[in-house]
Structure formats: C-alpha cells, structure tokens
BAFI-3210 file (N, C-alpha, C; in Angstrom, 3 decimals, decimal comma, padded with zeros to 6 digits):
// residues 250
n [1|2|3|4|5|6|7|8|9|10|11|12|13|14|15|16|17|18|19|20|21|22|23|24|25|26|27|28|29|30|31|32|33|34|35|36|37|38|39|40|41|42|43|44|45|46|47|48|49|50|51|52|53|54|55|56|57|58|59|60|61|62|63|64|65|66|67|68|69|70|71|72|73|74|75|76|77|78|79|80|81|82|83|84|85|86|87|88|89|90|91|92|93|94|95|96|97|98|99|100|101|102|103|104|105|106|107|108|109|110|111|112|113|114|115|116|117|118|119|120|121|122|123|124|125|126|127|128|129|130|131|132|133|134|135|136|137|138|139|140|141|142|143|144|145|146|147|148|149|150|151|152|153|154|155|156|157|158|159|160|161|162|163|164|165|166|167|168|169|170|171|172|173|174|175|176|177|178|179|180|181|182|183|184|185|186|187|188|189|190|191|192|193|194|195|196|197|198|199|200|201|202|203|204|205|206|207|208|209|210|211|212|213|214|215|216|217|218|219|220|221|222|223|224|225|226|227|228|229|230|231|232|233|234|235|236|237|238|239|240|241|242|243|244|245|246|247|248|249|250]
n.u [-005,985|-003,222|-000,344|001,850|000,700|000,762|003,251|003,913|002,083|003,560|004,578|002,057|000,668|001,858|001,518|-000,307|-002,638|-003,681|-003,125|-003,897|-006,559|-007,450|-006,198|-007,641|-010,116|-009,111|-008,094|-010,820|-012,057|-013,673|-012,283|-012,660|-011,578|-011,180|-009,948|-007,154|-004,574|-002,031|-002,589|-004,403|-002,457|-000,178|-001,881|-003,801|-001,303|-000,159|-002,900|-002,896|-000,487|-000,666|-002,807|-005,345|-008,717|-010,552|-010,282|-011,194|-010,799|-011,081|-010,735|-010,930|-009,149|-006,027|-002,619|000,147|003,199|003,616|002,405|004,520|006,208|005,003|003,013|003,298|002,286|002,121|004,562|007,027|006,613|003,710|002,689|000,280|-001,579|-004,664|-004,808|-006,592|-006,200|-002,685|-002,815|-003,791|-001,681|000,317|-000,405|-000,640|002,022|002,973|001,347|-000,158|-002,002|-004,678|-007,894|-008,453|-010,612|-011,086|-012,321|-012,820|-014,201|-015,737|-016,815|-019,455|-022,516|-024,284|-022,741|-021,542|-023,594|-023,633|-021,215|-020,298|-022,135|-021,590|-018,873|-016,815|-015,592|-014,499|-012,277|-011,548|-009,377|-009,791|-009,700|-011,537|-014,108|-016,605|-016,825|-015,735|-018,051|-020,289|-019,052|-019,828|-022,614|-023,125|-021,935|-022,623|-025,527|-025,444|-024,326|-021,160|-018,012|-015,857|-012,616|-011,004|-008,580|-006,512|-004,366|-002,388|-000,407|002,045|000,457|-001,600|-004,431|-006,355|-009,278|-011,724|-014,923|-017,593|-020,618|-021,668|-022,028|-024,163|-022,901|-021,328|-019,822|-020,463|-018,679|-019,979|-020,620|-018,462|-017,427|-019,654|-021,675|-022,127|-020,269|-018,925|-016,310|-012,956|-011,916|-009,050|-006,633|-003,387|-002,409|-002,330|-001,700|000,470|002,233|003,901|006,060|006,103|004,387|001,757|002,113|002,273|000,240|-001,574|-000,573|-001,096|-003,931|-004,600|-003,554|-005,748|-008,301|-007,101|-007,524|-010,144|-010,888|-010,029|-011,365|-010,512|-011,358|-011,180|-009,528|-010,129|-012,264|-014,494|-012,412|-010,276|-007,172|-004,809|-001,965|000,994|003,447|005,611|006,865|006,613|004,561|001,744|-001,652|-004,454|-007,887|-011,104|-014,613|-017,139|-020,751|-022,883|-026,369|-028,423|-027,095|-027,724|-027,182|-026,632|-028,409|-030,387|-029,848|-029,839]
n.v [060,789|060,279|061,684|059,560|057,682|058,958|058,917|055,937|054,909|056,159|055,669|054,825|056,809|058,778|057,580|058,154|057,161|056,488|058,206|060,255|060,350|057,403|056,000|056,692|055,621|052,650|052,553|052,693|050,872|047,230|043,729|040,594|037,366|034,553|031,482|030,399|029,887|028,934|030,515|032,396|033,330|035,517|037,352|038,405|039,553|041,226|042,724|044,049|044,938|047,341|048,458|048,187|048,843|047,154|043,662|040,639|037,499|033,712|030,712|027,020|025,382|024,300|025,080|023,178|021,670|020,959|022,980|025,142|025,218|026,957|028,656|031,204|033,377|032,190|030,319|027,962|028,351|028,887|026,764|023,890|026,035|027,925|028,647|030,941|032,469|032,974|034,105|036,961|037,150|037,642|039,773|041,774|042,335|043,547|045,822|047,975|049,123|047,987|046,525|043,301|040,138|037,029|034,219|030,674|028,503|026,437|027,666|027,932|028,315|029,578|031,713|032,115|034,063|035,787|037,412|037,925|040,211|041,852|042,972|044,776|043,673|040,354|037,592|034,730|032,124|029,393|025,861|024,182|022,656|023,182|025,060|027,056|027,219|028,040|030,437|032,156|032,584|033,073|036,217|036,692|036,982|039,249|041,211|041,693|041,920|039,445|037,976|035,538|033,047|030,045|027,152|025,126|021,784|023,217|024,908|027,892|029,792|032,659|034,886|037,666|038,256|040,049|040,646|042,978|044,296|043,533|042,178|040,550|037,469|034,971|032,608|030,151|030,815|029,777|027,380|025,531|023,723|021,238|020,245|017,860|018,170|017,208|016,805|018,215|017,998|019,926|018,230|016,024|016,039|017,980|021,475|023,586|025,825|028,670|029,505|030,023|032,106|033,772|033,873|034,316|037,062|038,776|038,057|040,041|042,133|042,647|043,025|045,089|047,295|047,003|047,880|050,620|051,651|052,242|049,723|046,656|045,177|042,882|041,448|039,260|037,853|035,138|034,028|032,431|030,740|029,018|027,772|026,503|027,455|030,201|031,585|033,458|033,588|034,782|034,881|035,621|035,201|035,499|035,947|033,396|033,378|031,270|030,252|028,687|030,652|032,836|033,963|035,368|037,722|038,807]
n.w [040,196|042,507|043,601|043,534|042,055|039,525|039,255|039,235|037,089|035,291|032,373|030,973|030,990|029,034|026,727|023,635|022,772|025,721|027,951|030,543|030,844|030,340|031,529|033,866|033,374|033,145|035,877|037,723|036,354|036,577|035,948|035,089|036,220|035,006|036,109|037,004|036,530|034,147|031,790|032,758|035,002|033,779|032,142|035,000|036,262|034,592|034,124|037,102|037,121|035,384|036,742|037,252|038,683|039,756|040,217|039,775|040,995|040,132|040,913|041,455|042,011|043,755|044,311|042,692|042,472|039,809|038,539|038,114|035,898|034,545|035,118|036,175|038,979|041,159|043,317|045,131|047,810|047,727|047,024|047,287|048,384|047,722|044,508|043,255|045,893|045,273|043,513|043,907|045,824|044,670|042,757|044,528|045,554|043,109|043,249|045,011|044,308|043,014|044,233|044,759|044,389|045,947|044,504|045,420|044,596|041,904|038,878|038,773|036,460|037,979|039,501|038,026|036,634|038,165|038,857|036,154|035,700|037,125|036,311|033,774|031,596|030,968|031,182|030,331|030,801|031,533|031,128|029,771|028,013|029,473|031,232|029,801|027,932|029,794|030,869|028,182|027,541|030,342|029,719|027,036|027,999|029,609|028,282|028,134|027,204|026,144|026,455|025,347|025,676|024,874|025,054|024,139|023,982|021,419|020,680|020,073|020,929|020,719|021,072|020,421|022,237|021,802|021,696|022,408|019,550|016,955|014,731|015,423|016,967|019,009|021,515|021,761|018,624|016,887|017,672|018,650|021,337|020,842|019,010|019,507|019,769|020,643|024,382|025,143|027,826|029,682|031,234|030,567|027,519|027,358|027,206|026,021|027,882|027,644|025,845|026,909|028,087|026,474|025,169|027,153|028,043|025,780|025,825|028,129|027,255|025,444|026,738|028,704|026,251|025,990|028,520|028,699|026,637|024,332|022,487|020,688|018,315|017,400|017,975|016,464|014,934|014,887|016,159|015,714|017,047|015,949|017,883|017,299|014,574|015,451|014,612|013,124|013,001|011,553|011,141|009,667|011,592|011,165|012,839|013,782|012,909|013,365|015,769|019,308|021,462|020,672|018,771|019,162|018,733|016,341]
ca.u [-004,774|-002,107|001,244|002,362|-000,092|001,054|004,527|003,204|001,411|003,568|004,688|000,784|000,115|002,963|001,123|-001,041|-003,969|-003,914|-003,087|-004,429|-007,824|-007,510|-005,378|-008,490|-010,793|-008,650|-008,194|-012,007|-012,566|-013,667|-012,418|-013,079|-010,642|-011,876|-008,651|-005,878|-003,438|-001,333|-003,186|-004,789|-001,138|000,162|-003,178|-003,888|-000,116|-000,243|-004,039|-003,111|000,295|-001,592|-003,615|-007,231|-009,338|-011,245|-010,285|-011,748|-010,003|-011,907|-010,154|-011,249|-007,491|-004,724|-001,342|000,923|004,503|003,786|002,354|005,718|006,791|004,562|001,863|004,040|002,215|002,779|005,952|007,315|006,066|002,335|002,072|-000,964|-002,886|-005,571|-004,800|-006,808|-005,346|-001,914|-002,795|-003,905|-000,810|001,446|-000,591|000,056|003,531|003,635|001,358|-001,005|-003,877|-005,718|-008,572|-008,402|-011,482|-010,896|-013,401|-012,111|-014,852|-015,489|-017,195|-020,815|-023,788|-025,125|-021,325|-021,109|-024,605|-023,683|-019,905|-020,124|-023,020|-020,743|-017,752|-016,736|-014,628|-014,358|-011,400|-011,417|-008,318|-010,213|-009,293|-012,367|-015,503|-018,187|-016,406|-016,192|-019,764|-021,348|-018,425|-019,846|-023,662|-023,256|-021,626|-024,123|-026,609|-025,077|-023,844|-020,483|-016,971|-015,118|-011,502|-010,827|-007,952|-006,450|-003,044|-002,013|000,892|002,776|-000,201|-002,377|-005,379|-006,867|-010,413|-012,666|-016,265|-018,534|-021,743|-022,791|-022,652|-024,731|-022,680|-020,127|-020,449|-020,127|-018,085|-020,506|-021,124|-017,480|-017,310|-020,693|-021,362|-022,546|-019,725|-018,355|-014,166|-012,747|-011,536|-007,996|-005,941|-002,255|-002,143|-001,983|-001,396|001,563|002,137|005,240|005,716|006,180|002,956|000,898|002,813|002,342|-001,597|-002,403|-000,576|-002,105|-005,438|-004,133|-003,525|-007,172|-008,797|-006,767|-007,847|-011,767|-011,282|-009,379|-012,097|-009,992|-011,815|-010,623|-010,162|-009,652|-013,605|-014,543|-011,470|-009,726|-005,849|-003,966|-000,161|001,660|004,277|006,829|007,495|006,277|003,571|000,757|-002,909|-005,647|-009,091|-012,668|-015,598|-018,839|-021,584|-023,884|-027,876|-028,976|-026,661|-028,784|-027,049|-026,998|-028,717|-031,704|-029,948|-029,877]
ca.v [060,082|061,096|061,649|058,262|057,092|059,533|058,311|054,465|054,573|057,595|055,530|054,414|058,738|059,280|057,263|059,019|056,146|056,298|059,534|060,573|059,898|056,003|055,447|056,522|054,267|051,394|052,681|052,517|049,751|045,991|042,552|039,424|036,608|033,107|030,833|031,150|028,862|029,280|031,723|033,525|033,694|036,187|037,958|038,571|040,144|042,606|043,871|043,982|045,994|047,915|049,705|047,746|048,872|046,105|042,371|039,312|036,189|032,662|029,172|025,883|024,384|024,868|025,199|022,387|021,933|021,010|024,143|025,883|025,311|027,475|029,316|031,947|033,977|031,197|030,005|026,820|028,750|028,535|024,812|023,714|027,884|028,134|029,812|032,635|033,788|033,066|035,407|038,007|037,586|038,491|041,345|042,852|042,476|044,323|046,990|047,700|049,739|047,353|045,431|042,017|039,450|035,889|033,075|029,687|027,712|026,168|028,776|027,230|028,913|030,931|031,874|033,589|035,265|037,144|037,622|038,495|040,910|043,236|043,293|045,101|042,778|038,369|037,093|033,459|031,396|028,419|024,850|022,903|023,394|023,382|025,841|027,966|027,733|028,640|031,773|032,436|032,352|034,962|036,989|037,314|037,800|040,994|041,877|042,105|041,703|038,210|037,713|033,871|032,284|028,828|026,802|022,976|021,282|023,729|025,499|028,682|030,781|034,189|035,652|038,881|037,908|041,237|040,566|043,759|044,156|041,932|041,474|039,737|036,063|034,499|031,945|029,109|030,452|029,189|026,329|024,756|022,745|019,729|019,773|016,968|018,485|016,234|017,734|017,842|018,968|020,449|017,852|014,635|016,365|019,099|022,465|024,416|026,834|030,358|029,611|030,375|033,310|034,691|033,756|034,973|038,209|038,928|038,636|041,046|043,736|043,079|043,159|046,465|048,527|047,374|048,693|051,668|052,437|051,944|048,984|045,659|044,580|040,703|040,955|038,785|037,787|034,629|034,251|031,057|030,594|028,026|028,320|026,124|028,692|031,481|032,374|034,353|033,743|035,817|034,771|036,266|034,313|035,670|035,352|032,369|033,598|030,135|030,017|028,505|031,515|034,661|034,192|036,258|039,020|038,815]
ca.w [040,585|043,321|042,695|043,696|040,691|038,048|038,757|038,609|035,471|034,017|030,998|030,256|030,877|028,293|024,944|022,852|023,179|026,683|028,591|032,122|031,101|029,905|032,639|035,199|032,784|033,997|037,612|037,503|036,190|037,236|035,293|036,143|035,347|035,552|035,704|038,094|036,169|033,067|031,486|034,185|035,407|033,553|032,104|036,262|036,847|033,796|034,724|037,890|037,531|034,942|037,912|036,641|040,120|040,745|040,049|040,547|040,477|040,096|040,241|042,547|042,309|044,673|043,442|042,445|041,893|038,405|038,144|038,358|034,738|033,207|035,912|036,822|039,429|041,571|043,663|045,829|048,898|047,633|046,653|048,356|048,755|046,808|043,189|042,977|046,752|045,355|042,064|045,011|046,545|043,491|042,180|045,780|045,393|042,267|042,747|045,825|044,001|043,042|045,332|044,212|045,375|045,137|044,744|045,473|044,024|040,517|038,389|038,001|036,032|039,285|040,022|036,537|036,188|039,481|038,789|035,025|035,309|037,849|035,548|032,864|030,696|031,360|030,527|030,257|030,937|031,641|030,250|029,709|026,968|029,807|031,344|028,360|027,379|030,864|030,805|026,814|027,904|031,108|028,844|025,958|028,623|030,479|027,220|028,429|026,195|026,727|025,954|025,286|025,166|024,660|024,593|024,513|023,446|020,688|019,769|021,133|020,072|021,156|020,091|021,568|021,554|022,009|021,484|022,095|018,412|016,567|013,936|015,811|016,874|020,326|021,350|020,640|017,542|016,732|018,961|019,585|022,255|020,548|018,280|019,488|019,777|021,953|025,347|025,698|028,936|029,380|032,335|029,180|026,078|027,445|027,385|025,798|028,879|027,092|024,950|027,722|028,502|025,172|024,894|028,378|027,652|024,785|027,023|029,143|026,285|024,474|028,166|029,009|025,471|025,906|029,592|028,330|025,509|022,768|021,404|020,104|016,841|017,755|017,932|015,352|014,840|015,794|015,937|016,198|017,216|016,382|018,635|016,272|014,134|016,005|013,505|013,741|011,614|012,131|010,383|010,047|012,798|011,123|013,710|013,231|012,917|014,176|017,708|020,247|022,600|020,660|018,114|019,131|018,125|014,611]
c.u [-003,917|-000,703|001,987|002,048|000,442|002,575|004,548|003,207|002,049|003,948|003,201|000,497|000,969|002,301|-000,488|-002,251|-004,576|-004,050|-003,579|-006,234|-008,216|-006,699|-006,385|-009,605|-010,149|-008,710|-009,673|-013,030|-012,652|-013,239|-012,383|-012,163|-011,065|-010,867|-007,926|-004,050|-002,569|-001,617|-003,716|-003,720|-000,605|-000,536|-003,445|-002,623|000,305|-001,700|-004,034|-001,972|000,001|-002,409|-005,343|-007,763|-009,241|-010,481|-010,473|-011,165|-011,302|-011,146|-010,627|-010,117|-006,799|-003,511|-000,385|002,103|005,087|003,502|003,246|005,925|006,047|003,333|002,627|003,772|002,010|004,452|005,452|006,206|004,445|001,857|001,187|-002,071|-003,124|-004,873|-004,886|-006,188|-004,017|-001,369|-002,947|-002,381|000,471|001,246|-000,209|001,079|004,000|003,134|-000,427|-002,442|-005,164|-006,315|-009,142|-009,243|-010,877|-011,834|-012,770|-013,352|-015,194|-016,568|-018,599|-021,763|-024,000|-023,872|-021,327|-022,369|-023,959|-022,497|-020,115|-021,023|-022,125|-019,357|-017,647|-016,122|-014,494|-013,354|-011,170|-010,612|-008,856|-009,457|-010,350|-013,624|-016,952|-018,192|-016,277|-017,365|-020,646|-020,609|-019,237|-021,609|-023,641|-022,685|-022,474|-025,075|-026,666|-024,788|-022,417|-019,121|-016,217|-013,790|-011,301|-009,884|-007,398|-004,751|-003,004|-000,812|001,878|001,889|-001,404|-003,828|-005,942|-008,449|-011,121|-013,888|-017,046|-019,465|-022,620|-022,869|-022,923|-023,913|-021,304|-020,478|-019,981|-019,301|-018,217|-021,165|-019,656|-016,966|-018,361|-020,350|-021,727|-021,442|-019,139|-016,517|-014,104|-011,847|-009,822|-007,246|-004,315|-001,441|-001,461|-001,423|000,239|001,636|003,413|004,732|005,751|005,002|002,120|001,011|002,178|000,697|-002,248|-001,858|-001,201|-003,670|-005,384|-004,210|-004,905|-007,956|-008,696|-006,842|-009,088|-011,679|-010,966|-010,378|-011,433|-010,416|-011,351|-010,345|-009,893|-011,284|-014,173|-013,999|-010,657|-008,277|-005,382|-002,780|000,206|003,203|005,661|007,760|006,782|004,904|002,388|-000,761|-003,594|-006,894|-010,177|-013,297|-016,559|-019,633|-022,558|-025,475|-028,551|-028,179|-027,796|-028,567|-027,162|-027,471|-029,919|-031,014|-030,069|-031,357]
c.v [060,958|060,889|060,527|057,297|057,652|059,407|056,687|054,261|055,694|056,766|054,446|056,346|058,707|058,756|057,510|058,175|056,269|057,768|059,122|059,693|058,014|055,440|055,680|055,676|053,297|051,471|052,216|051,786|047,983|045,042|041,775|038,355|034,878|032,181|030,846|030,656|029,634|030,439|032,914|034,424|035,329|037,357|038,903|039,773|041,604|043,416|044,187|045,289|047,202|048,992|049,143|047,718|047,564|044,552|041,592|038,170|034,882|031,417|028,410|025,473|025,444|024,345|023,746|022,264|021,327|021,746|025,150|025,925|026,200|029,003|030,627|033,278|033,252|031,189|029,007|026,948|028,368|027,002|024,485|024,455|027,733|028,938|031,082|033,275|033,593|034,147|037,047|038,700|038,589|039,436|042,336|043,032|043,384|045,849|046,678|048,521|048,850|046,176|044,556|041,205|037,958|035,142|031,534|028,549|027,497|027,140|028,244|029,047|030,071|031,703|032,913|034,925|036,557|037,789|038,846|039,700|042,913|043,632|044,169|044,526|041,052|038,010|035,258|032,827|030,410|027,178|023,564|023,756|024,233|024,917|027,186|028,692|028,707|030,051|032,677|032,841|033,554|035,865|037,659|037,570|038,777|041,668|042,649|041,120|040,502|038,653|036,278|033,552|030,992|028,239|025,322|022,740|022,818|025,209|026,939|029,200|032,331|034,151|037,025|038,361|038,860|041,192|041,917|044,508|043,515|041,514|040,262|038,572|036,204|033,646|030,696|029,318|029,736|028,209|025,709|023,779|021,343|019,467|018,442|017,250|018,071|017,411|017,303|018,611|018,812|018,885|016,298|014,954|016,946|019,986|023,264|025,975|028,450|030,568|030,213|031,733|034,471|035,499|035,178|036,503|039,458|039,207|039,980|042,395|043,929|043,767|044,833|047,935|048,599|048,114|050,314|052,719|052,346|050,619|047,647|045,021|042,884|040,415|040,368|037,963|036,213|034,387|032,694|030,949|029,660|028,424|027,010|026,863|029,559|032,641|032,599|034,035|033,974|034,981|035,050|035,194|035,646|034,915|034,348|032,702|032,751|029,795|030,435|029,937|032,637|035,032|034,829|037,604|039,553|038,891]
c.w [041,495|042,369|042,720|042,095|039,568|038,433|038,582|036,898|034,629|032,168|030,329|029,530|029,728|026,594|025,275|023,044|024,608|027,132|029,715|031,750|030,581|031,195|033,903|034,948|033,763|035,471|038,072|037,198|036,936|035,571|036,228|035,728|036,187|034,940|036,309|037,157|034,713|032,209|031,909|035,002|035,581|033,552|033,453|036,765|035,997|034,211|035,724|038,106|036,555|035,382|037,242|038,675|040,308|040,117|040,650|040,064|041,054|039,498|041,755|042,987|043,351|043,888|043,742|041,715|040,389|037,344|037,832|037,223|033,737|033,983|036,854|038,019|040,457|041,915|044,596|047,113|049,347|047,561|047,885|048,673|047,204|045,568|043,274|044,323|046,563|044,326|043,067|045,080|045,684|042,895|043,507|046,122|044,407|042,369|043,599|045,410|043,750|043,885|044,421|045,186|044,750|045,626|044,778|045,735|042,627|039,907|037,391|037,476|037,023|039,505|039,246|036,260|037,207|039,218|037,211|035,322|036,492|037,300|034,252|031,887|031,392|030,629|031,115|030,144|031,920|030,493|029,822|028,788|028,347|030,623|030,744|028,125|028,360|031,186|029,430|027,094|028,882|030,181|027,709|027,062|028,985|029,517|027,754|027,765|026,601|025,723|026,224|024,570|025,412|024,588|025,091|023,317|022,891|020,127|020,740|019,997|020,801|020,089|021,306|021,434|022,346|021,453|021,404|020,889|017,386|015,638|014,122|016,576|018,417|020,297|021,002|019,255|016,239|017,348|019,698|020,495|021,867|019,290|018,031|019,646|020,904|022,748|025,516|026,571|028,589|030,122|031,779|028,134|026,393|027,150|026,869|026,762|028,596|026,705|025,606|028,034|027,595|025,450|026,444|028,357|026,636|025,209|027,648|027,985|025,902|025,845|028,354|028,059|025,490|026,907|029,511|027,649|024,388|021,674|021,127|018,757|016,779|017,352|016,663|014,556|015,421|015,210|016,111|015,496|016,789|016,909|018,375|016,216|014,049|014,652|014,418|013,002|011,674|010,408|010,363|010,768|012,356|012,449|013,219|013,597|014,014|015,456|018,274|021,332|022,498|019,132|017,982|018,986|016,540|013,975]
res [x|x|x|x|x|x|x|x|x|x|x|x|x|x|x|x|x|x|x|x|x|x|x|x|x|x|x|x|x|x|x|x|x|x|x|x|x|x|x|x|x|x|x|x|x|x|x|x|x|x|x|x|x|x|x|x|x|x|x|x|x|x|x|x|x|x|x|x|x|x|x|x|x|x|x|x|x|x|x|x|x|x|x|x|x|x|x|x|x|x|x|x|x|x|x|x|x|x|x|x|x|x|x|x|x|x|x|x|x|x|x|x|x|x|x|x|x|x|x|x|x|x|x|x|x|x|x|x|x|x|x|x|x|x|x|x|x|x|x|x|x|x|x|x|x|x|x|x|x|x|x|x|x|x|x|x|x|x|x|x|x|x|x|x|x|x|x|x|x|x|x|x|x|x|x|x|x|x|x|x|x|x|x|x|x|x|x|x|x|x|x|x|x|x|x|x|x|x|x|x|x|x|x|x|x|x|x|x|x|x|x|x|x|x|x|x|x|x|x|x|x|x|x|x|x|x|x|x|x|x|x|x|x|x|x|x|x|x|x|x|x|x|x|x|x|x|x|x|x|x]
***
C-alpha cells in the first residue's frame, strides 16, 4: 500500500482482525456481485469503499425512478444508464482503487460459469429463484463462497453458503428448486426501504471477512429480520445428502 492507502483504509489497519495484512487480502481481492438494485446497492458501495481490488458488477436493468426509494447507489441523473455502470459510477466517487467491470446483461448459466470461477466470493442480490439457483450451481462447482441475501415487504434474510466444506449445505439444499415457493417481487408485494439497506449491508460485512480470511460464521447459518420489530433469528441449515447440486459431496 502507498501512503495515500494507509491513510484510506487506516481505520480497517487500526482493528486487531484486520491490520495491514487483511487490508492487502481485500486490496487483492476479486468479488463478484450479481444485482445492481436494492441490495447490490449498498453491498457494491461498502466493498467498494472498503478498497476490494477487483469488482464485478452484473444487472440487465436500467435505472428507474422508482428505484430511488430504496437503491441507493443510484440518483435522478442516472434514470435510464444501465445499473451496474451506475454502481461503477458511485464506487468511483467514493474511492478510486478499485477496478470495477460491469456486465449489462442478464446473468445466464454460461455468464456465471465464466464469472464465478474468476472470483473469490458471489454475492447474490438477485430477486428471482432461477436466478438464485443458476448463481447456487456455479458456485458449488468452482467451489467458491456465496453470500445470499433477500428482502420483500417487512421482512429480510441473510445466509453464507460455502460448500467448500461438506458439512455445510448449499443454497438448494434449503430452497429447492422444485419446491414450489411462489415467486414474489418488491415491484407487487413492496419493499420497506431501510430493509434492504440493512440486508445488503450485512452482505457486504460477510463478503469482506471471507475476503479478509477471517471466515464466516453465517455459513450454515440462516438469519431472518423481521424488520417490524427489528429482530434478529439465526437458525441451523444442515446440508441435505440427497441435493441434486451438492450432494456429491457427502
């Protein structure tokens, strides 16, 4: 790091978890963030002022002024520019170290093998199952750490899903795809605009201790907000043997 950097990141250098050498982890590192919107938002603006090298941003949409109430790396100015180059634009506002790529197509199968397999961490702020699954799938294949999270109406969730040890589940092994859970968007249902804030921050921290080396303990783990009364509920996600996706490790 120059001296510009170790006055940047001096209050990461300053805790005991981190120091100089977790702080060149991150410099060093690639995520990938598949989402540009509400979740991606924030998630995107902390790894980004953070000092995370590489990032890759991945959303199809262009910005809309109903996006404003809640998608905060976003402004008026953008309505209409693509997402991910408006997530660009705001991490380069806060903080020019990191080279940010953006993809501004929908994030098929071939999209992810190639994407996920050059990353070090996937953070998923996506809003749709199929979406999900084909993020949950490259992932167990590269054997590389997902952060997944979730929010609609009042309510959020968080989980880590690290496959690369077996005893921890994927994301369809909590969420098959033939479950049948009906799909619901922010766009019908609604959205309490902090929730997102919270969730996608929260991404941002698990994201920035796997890249760090410090680990996660979410893995395994899933959390859900209700963002009522601000509660918190963390519950075990045993891996399932029989998942069609990762269950050849068991």
């Amino acid at each position: 790091m120059d001296d510009a950097q170790l006055l940047r990141y001096s209050r990461h250098i300053l805790l005991n978890e981190l120091g100089v050498e977790g702080q060149e982890k991150l410099l060093a590192s690639h995520a990938l963030i598949v989402g540009a919107g509400g979740l991606g938002s924030p998630a995107a603006l902390y790894l980004g002022s953070a000092g995370v090298g590489r990032i890759t941003v991945v959303d199809h949409d262009v910005v809309d002024e109903t996006n404003l109430q809640r998608q905060i790396a976003h402004n008026l100015a953008r309505v209409g520019h693509p997402k991910a180059e408006s997530v660009r634009e705001a991490i380069a506002a806060i903080n020019p170290d990191p080279v940010v790529t953006t993809i501004t197509r929908r994030a098929d199968a071939a999209l992810l093998d190639t994407l996920v397999g050059q990353a070090d961490v996937v953070l998923d702020c996506t809003d749709n199952f199929a979406t999900r699954h084909a993020i949950n799938r490259a992932c167990v294949q590269h054997g590389k750490p997902l952060v997944s999270g979730a929010a609609i109406r009042m309510d959020g969730q968080l989980s880590v899903y690290d496959t690369r040890e077996a005893a921890n589940p994927c994301y369809a092994c909590v969420f098959p795809e033939d479950s049948g859970v009906e799909e619901t968007r922010c766009a019908t249902m609604g959205v309490f605009a902090p929730l997102v804030g919270i969730v996608g921050t929260l991404q941002a921290a698990e994201a920035l201790k796997l890249l760090a080396g410090l680990g996660s303990r979410m893995a395994g783990q899933l959390m859900m907000i209700d963002g009522r009364d601000l509660a918190f509920t963390r519950i075990g996600i045993p891996a399932n043997p029989a998942c069609p996706v990762c269950g050849h490790r068991h």
